[in-house]
N, CA, C and O atoms as a Maestro MAE file, in Angstrom:
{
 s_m_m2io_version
 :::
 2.0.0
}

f_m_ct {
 s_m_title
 :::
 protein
 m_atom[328] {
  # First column is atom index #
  i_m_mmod_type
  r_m_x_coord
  r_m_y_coord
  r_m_z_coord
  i_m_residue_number
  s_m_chain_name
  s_m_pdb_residue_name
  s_m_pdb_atom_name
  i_m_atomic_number
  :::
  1 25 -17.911 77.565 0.164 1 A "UNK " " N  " 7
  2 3 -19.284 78.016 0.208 1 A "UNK " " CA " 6
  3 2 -20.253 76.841 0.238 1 A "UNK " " C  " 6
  4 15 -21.254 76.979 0.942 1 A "UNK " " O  " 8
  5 25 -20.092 75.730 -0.416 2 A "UNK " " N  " 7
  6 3 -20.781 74.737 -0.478 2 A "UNK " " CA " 6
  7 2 -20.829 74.002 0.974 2 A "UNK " " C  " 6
  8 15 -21.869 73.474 1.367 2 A "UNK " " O  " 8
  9 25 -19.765 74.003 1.658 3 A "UNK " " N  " 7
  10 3 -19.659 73.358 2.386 3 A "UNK " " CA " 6
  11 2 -20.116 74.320 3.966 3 A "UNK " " C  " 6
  12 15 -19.883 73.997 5.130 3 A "UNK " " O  " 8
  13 25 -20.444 74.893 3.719 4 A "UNK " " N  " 7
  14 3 -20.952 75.659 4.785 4 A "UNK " " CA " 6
  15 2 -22.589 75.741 4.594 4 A "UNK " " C  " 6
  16 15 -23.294 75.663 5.600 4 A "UNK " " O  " 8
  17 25 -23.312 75.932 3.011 5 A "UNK " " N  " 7
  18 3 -24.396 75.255 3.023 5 A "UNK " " CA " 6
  19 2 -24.891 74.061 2.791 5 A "UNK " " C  " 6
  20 15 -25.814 73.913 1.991 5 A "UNK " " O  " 8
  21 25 -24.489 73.312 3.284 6 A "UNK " " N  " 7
  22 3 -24.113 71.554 3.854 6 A "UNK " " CA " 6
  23 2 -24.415 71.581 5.232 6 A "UNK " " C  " 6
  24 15 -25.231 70.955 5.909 6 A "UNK " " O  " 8
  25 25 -23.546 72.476 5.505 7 A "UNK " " N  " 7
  26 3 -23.015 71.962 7.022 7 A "UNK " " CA " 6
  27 2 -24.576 72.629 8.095 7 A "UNK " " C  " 6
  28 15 -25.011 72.114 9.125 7 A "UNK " " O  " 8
  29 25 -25.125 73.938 7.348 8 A "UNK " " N  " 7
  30 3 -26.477 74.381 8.001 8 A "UNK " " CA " 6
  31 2 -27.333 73.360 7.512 8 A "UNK " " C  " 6
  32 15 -28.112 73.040 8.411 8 A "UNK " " O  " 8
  33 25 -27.474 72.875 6.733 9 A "UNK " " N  " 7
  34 3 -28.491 71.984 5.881 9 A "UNK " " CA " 6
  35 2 -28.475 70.394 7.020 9 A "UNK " " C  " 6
  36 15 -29.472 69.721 7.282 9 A "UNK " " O  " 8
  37 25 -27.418 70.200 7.388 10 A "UNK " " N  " 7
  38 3 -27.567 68.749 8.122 10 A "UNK " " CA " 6
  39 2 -27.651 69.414 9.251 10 A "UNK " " C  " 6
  40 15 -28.539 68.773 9.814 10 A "UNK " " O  " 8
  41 25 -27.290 70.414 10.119 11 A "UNK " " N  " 7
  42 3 -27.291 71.133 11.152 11 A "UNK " " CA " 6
  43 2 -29.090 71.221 11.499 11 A "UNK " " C  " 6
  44 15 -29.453 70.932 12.639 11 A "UNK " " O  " 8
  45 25 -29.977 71.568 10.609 12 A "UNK " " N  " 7
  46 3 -31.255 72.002 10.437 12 A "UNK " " CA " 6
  47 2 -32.088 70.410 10.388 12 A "UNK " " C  " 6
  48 15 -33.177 70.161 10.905 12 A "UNK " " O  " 8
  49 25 -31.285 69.547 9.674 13 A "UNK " " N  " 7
  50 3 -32.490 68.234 9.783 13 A "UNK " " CA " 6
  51 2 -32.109 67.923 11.041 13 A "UNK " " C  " 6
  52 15 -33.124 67.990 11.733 13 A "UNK " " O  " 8
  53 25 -30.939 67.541 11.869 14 A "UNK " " N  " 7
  54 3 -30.676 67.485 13.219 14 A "UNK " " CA " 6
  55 2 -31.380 67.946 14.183 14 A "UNK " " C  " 6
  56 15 -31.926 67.261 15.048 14 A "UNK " " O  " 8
  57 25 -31.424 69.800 14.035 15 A "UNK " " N  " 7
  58 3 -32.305 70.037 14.919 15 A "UNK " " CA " 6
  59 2 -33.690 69.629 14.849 15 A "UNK " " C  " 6
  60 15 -34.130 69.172 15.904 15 A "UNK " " O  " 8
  61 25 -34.715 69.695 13.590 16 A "UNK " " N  " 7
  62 3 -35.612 69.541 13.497 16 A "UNK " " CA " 6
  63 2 -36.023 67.618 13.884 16 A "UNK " " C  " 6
  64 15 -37.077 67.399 14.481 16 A "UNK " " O  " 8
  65 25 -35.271 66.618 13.554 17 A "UNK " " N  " 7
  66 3 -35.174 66.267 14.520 17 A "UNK " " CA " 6
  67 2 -35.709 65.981 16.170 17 A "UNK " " C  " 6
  68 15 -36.715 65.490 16.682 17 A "UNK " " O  " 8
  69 25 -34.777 66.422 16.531 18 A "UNK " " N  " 7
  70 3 -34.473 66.405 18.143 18 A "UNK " " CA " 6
  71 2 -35.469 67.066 18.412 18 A "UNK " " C  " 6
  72 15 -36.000 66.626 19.431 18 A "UNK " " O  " 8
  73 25 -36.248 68.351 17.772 19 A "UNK " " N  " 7
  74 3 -37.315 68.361 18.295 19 A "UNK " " CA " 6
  75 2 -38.479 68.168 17.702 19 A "UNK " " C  " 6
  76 15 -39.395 68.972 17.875 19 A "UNK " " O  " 8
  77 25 -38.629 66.975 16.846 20 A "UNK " " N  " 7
  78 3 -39.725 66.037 16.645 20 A "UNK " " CA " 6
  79 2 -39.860 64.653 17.760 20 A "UNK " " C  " 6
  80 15 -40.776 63.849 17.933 20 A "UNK " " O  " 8
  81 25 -38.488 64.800 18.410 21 A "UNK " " N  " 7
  82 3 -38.267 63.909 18.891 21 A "UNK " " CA " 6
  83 2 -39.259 64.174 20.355 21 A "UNK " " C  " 6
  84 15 -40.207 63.474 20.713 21 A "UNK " " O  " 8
  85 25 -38.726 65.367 21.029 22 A "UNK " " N  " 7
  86 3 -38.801 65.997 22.435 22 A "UNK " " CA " 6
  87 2 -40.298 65.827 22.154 22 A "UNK " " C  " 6
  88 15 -40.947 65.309 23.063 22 A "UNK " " O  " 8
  89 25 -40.817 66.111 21.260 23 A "UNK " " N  " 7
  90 3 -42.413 66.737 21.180 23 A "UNK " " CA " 6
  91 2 -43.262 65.218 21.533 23 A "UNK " " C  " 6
  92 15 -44.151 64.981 22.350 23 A "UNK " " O  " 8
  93 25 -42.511 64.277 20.463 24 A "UNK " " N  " 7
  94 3 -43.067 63.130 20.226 24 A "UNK " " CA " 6
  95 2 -43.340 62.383 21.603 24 A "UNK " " C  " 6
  96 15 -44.393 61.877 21.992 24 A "UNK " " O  " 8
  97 25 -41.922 62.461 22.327 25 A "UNK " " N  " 7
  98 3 -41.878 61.734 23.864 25 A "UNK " " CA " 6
  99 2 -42.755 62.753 24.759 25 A "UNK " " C  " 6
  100 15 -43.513 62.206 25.559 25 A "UNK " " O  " 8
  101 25 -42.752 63.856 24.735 26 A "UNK " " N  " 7
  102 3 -43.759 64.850 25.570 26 A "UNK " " CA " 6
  103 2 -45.489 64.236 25.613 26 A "UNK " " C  " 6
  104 15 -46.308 64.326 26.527 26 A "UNK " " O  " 8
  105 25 -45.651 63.470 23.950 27 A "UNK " " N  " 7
  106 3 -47.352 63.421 24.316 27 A "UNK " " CA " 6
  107 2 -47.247 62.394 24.214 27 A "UNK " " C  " 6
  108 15 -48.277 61.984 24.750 27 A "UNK " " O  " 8
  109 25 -46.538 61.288 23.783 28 A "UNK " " N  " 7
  110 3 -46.762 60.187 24.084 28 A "UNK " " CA " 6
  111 2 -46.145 59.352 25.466 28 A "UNK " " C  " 6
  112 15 -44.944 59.083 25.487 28 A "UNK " " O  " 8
  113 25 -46.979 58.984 26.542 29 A "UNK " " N  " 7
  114 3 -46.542 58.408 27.661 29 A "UNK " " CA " 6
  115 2 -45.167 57.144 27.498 29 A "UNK " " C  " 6
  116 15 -44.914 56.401 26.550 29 A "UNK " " O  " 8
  117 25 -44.532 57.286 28.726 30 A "UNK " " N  " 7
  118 3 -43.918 56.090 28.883 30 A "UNK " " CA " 6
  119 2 -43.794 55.097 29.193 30 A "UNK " " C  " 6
  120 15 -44.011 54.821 30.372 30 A "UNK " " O  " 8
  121 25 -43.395 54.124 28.297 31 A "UNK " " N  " 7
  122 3 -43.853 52.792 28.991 31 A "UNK " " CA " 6
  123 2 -42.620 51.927 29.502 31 A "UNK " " C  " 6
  124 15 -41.876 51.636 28.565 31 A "UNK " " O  " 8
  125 25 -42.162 51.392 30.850 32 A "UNK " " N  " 7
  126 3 -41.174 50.781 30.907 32 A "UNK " " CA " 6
  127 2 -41.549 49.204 30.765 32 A "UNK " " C  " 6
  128 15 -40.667 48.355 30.894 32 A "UNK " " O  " 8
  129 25 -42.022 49.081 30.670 33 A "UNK " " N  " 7
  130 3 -42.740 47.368 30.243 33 A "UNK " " CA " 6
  131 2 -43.595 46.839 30.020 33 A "UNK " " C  " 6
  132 15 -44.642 47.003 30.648 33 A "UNK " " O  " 8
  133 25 -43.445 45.899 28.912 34 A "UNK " " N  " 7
  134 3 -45.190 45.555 28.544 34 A "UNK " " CA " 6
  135 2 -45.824 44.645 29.280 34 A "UNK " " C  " 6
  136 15 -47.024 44.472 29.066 34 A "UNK " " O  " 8
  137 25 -45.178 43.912 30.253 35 A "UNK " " N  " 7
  138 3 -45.433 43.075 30.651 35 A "UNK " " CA " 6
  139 2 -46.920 43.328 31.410 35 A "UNK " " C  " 6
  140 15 -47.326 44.461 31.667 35 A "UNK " " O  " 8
  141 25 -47.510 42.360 31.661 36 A "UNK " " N  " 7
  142 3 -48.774 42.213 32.123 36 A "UNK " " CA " 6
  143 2 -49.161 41.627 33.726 36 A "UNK " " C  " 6
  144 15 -50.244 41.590 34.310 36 A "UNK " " O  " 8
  145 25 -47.534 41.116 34.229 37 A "UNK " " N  " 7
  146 3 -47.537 40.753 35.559 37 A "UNK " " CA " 6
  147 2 -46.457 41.294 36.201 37 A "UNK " " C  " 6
  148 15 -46.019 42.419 35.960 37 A "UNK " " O  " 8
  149 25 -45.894 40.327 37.229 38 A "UNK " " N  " 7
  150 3 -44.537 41.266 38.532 38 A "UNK " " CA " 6
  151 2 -44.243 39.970 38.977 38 A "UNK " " C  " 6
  152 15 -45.033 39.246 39.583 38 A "UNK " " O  " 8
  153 25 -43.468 39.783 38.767 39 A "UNK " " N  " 7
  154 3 -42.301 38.342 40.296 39 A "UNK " " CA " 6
  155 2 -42.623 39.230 41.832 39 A "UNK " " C  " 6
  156 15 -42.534 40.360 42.313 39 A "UNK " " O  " 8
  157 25 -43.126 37.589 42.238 40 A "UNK " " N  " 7
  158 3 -43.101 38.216 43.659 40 A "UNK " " CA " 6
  159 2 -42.272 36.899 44.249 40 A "UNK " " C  " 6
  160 15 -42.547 35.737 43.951 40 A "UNK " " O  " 8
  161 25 -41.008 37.387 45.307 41 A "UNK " " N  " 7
  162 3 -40.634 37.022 45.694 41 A "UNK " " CA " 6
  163 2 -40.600 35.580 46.446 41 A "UNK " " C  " 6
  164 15 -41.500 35.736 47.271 41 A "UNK " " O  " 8
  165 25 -40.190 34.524 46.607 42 A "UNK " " N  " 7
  166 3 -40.713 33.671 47.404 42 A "UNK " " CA " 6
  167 2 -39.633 32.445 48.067 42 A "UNK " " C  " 6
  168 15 -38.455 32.276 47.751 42 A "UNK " " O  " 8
  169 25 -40.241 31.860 48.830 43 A "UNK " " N  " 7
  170 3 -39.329 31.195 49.918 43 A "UNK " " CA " 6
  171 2 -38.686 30.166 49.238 43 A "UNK " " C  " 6
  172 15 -38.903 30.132 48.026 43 A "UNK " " O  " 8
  173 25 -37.813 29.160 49.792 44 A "UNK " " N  " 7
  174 3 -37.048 28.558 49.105 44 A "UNK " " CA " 6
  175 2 -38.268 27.312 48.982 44 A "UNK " " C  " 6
  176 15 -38.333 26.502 48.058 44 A "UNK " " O  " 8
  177 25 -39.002 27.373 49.907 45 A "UNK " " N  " 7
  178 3 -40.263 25.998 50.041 45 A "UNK " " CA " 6
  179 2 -41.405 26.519 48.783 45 A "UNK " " C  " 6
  180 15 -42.443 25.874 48.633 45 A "UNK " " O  " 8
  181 25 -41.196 27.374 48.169 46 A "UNK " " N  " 7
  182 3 -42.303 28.383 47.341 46 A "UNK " " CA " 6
  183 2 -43.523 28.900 48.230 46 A "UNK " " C  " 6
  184 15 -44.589 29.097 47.647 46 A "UNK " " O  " 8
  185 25 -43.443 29.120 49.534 47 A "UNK " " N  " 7
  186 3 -44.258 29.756 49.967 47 A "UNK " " CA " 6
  187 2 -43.836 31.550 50.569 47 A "UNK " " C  " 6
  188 15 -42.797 32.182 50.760 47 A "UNK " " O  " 8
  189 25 -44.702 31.706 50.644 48 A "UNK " " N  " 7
  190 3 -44.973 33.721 50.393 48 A "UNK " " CA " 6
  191 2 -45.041 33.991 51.822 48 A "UNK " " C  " 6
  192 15 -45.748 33.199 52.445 48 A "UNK " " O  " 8
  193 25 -44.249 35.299 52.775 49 A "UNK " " N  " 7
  194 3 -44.495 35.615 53.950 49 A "UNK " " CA " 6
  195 2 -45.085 36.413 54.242 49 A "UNK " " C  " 6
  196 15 -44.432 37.400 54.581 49 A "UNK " " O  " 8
  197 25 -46.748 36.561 54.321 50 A "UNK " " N  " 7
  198 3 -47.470 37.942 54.550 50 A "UNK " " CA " 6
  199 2 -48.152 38.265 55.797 50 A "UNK " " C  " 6
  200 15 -49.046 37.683 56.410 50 A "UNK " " O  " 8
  201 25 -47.225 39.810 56.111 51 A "UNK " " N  " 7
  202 3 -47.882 40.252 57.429 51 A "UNK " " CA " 6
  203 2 -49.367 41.113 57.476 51 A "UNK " " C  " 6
  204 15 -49.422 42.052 56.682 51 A "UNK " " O  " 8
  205 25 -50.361 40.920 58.184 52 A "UNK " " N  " 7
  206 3 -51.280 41.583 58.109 52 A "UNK " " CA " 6
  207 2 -51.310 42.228 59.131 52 A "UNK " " C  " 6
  208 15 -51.206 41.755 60.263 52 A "UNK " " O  " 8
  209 25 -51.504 43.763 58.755 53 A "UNK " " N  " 7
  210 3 -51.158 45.153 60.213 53 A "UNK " " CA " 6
  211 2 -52.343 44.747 60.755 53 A "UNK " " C  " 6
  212 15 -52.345 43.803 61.545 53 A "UNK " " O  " 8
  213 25 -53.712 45.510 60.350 54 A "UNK " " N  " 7
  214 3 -54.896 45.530 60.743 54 A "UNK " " CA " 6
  215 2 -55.669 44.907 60.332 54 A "UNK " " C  " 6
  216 15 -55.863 44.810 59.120 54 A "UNK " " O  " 8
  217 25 -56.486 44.166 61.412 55 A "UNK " " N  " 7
  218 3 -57.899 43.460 60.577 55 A "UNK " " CA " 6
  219 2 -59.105 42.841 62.048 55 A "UNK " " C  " 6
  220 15 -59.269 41.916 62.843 55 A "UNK " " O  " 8
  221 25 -59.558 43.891 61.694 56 A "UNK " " N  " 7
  222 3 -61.153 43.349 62.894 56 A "UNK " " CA " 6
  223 2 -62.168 42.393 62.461 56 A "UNK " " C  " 6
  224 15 -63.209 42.214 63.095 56 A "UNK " " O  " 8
  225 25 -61.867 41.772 61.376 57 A "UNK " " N  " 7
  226 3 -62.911 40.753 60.973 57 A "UNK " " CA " 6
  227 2 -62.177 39.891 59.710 57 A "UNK " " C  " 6
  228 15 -60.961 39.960 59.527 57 A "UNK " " O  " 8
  229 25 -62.996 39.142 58.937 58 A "UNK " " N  " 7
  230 3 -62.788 38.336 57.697 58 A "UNK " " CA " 6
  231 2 -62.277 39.626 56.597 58 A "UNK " " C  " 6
  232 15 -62.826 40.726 56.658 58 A "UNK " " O  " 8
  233 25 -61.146 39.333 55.584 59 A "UNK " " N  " 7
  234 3 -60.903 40.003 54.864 59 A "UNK " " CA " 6
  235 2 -61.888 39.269 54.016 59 A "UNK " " C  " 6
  236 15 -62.271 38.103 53.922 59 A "UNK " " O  " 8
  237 25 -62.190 40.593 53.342 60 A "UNK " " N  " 7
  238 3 -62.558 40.479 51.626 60 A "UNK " " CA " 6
  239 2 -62.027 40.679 50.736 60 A "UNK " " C  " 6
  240 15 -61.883 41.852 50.393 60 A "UNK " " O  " 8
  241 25 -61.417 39.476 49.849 61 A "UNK " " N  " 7
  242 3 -60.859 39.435 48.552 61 A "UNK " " CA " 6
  243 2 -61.616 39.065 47.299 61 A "UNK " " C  " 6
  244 15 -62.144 37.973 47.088 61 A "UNK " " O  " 8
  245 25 -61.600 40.305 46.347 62 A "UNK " " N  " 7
  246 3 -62.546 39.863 45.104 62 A "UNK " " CA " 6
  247 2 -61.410 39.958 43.989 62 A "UNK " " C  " 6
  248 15 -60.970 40.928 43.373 62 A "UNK " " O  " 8
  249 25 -61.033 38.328 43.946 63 A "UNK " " N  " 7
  250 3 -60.265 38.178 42.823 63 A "UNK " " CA " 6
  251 2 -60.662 38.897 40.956 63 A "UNK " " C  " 6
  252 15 -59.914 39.105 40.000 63 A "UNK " " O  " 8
  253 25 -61.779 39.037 41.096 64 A "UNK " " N  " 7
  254 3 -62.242 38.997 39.829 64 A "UNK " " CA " 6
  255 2 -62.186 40.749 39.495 64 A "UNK " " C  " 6
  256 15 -62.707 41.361 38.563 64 A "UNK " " O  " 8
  257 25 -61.327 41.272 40.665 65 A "UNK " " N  " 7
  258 3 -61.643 42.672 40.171 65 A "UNK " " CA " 6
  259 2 -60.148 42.839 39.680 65 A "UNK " " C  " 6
  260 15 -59.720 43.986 39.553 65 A "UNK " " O  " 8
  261 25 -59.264 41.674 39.373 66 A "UNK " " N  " 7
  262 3 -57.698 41.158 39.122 66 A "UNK " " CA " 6
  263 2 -57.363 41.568 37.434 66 A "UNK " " C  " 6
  264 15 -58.489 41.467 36.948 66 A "UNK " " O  " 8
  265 25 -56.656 41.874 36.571 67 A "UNK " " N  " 7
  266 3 -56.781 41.437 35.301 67 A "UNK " " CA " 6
  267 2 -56.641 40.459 35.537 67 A "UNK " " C  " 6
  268 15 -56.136 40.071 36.591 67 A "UNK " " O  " 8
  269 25 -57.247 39.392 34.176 68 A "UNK " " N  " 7
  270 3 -56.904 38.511 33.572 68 A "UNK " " CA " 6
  271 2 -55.278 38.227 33.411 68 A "UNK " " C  " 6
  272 15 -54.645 37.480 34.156 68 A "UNK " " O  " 8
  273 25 -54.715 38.982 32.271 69 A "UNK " " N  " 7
  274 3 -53.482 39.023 32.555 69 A "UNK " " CA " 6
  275 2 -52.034 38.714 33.547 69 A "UNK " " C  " 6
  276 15 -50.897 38.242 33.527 69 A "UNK " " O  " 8
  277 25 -52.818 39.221 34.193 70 A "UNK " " N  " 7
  278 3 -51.766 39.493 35.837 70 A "UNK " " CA " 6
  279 2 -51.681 37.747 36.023 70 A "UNK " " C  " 6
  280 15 -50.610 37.414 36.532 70 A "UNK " " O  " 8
  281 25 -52.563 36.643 35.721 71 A "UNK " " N  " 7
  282 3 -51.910 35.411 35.696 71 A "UNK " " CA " 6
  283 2 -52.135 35.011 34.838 71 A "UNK " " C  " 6
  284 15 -53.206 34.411 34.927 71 A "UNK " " O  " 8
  285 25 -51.704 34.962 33.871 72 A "UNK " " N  " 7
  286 3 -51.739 34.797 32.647 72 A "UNK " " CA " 6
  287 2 -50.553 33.713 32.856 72 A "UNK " " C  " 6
  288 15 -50.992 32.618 33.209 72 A "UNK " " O  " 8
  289 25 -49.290 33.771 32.730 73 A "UNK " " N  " 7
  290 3 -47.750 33.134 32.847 73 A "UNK " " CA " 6
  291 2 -47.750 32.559 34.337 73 A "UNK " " C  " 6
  292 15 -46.573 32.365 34.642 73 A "UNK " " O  " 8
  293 25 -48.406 32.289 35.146 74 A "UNK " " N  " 7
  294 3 -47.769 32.238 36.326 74 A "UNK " " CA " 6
  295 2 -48.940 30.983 36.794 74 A "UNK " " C  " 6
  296 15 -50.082 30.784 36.379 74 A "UNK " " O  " 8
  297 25 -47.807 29.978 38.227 75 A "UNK " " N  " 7
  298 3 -49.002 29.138 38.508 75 A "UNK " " CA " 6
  299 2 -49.586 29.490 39.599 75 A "UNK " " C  " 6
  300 15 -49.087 30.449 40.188 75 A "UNK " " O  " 8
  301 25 -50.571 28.959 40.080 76 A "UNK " " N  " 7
  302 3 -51.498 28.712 41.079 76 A "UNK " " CA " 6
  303 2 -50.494 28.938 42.852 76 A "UNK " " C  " 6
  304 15 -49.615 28.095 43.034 76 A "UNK " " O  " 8
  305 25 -50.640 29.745 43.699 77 A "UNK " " N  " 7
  306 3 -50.338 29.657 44.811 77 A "UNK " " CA " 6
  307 2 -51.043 28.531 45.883 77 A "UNK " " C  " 6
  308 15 -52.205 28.131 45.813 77 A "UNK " " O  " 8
  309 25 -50.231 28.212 46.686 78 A "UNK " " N  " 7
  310 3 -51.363 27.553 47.764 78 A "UNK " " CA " 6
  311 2 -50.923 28.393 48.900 78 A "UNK " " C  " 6
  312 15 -49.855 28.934 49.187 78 A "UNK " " O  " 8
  313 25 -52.296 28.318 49.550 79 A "UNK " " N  " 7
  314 3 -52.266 29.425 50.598 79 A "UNK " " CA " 6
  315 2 -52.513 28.078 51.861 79 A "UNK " " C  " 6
  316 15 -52.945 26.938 51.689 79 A "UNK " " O  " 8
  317 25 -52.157 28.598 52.822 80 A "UNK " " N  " 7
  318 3 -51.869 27.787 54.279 80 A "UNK " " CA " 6
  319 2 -51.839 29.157 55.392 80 A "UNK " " C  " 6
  320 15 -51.029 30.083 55.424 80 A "UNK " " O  " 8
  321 25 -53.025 28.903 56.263 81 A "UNK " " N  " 7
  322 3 -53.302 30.217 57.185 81 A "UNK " " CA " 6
  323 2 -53.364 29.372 58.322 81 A "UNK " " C  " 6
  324 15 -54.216 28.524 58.589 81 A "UNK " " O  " 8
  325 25 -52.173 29.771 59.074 82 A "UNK " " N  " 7
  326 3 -51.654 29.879 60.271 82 A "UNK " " CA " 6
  327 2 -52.190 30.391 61.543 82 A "UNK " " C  " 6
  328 15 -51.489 30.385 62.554 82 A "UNK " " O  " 8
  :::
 }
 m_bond[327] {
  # First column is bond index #
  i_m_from
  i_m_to
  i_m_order
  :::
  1 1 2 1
  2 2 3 1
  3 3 4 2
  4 3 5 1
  5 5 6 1
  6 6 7 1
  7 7 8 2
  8 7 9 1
  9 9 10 1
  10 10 11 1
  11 11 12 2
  12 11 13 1
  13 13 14 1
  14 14 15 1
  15 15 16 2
  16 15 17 1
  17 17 18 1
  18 18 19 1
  19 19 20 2
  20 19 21 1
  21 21 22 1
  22 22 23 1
  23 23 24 2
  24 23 25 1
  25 25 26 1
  26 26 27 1
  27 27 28 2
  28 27 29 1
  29 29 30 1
  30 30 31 1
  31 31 32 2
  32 31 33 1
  33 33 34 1
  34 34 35 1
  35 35 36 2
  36 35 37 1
  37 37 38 1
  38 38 39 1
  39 39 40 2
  40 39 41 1
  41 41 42 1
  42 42 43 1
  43 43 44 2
  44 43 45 1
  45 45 46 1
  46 46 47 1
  47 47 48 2
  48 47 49 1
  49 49 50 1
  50 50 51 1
  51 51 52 2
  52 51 53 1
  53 53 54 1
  54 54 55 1
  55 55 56 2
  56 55 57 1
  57 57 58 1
  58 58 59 1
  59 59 60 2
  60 59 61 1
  61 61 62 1
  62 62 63 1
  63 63 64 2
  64 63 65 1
  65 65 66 1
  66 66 67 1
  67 67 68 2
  68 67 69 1
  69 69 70 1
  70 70 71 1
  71 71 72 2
  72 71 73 1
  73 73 74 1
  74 74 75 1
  75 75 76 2
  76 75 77 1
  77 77 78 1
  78 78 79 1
  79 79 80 2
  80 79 81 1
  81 81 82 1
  82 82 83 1
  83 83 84 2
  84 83 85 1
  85 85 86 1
  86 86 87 1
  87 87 88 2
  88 87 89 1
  89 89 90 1
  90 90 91 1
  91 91 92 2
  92 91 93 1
  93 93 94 1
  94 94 95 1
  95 95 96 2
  96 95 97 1
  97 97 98 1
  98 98 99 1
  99 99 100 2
  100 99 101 1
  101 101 102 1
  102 102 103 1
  103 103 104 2
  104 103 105 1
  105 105 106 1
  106 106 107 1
  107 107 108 2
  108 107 109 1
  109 109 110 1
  110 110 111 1
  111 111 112 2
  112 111 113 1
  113 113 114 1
  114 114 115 1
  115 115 116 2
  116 115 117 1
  117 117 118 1
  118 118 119 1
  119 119 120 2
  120 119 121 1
  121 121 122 1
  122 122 123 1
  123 123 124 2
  124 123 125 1
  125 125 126 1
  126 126 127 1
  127 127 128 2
  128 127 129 1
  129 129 130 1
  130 130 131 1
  131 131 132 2
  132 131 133 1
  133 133 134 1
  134 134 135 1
  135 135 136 2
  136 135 137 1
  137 137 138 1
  138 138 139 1
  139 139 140 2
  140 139 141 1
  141 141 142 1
  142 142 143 1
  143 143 144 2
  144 143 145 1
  145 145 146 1
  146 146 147 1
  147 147 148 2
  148 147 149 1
  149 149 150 1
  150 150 151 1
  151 151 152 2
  152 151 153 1
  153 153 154 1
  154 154 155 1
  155 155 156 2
  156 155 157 1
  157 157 158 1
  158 158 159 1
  159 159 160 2
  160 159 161 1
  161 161 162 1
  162 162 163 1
  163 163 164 2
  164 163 165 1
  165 165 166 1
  166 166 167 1
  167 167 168 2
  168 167 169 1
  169 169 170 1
  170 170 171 1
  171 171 172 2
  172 171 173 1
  173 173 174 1
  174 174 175 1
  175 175 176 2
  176 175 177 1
  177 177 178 1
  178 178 179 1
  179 179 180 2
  180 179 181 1
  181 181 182 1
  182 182 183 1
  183 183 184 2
  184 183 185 1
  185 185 186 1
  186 186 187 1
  187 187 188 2
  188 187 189 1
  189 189 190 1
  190 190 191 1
  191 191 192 2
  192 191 193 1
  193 193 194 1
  194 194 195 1
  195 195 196 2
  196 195 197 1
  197 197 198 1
  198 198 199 1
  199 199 200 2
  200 199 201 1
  201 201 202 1
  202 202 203 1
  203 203 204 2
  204 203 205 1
  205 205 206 1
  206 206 207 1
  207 207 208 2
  208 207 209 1
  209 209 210 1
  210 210 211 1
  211 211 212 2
  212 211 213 1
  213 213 214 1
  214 214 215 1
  215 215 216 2
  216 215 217 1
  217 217 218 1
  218 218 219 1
  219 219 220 2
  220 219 221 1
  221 221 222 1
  222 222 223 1
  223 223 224 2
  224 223 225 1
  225 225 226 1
  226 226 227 1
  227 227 228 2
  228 227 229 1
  229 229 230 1
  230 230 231 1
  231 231 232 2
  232 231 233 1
  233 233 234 1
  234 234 235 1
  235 235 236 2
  236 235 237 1
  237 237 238 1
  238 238 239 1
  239 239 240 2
  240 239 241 1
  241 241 242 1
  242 242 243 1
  243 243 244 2
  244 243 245 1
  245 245 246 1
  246 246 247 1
  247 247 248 2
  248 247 249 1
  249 249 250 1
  250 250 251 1
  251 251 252 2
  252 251 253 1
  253 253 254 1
  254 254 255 1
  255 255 256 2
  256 255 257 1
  257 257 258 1
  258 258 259 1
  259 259 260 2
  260 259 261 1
  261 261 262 1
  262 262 263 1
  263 263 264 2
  264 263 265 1
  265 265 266 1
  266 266 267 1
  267 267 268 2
  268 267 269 1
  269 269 270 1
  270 270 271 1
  271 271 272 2
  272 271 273 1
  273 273 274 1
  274 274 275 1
  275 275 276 2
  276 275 277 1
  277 277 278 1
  278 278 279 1
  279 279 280 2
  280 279 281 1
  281 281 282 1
  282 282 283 1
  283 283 284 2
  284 283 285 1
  285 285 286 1
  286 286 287 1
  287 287 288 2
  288 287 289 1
  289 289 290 1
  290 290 291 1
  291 291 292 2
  292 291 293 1
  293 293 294 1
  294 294 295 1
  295 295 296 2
  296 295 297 1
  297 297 298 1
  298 298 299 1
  299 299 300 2
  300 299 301 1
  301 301 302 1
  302 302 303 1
  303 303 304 2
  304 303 305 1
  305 305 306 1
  306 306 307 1
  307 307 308 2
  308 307 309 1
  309 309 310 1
  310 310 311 1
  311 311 312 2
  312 311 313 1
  313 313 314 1
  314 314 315 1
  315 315 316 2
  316 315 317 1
  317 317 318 1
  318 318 319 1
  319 319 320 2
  320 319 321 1
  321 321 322 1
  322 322 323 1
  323 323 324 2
  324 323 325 1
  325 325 326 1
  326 326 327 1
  327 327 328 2
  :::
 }
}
């Protein structure tokens, strides 16, 4: 007898549990990394190969709309336009 109200008793924190668990991951988002930047690939010379599809004039790049972050760890590129 004891051992059968045991066995519901750990049966019951288990479930309750698993679904504190389900609930918990349901509202709180997931995060797969904290990181604040991304490796981008690059040549064995450290330079980057980028194709541009379309462009009828001067691109506009506004670095400052960048996080901070995003180079935070990383150095300086040099760019060379071909």
């Amino acid at each position: 007898m004891k051992t059968d109200l045991y066995t519901k008793i750990i049966l019951t924190i288990i479930a309750i549990a698993l679904t504190a668990n389900l609930i918990k991951g349901s509202i709180t988002p997931a995060m797969a990394d904290s990181k604040h930047y991304v490796s981008v690939p690059l040549n064995a010379d450290g330079s980057m190969n980028v194709n541009i599809i379309k462009s009828s004039g001067p691109l506009d790049v506004k670095i400052n709309d960048v996080d901070y972050y995003a180079f935070r760890h990383v150095e300086p590129l040099k760019v060379k336009v071909q």
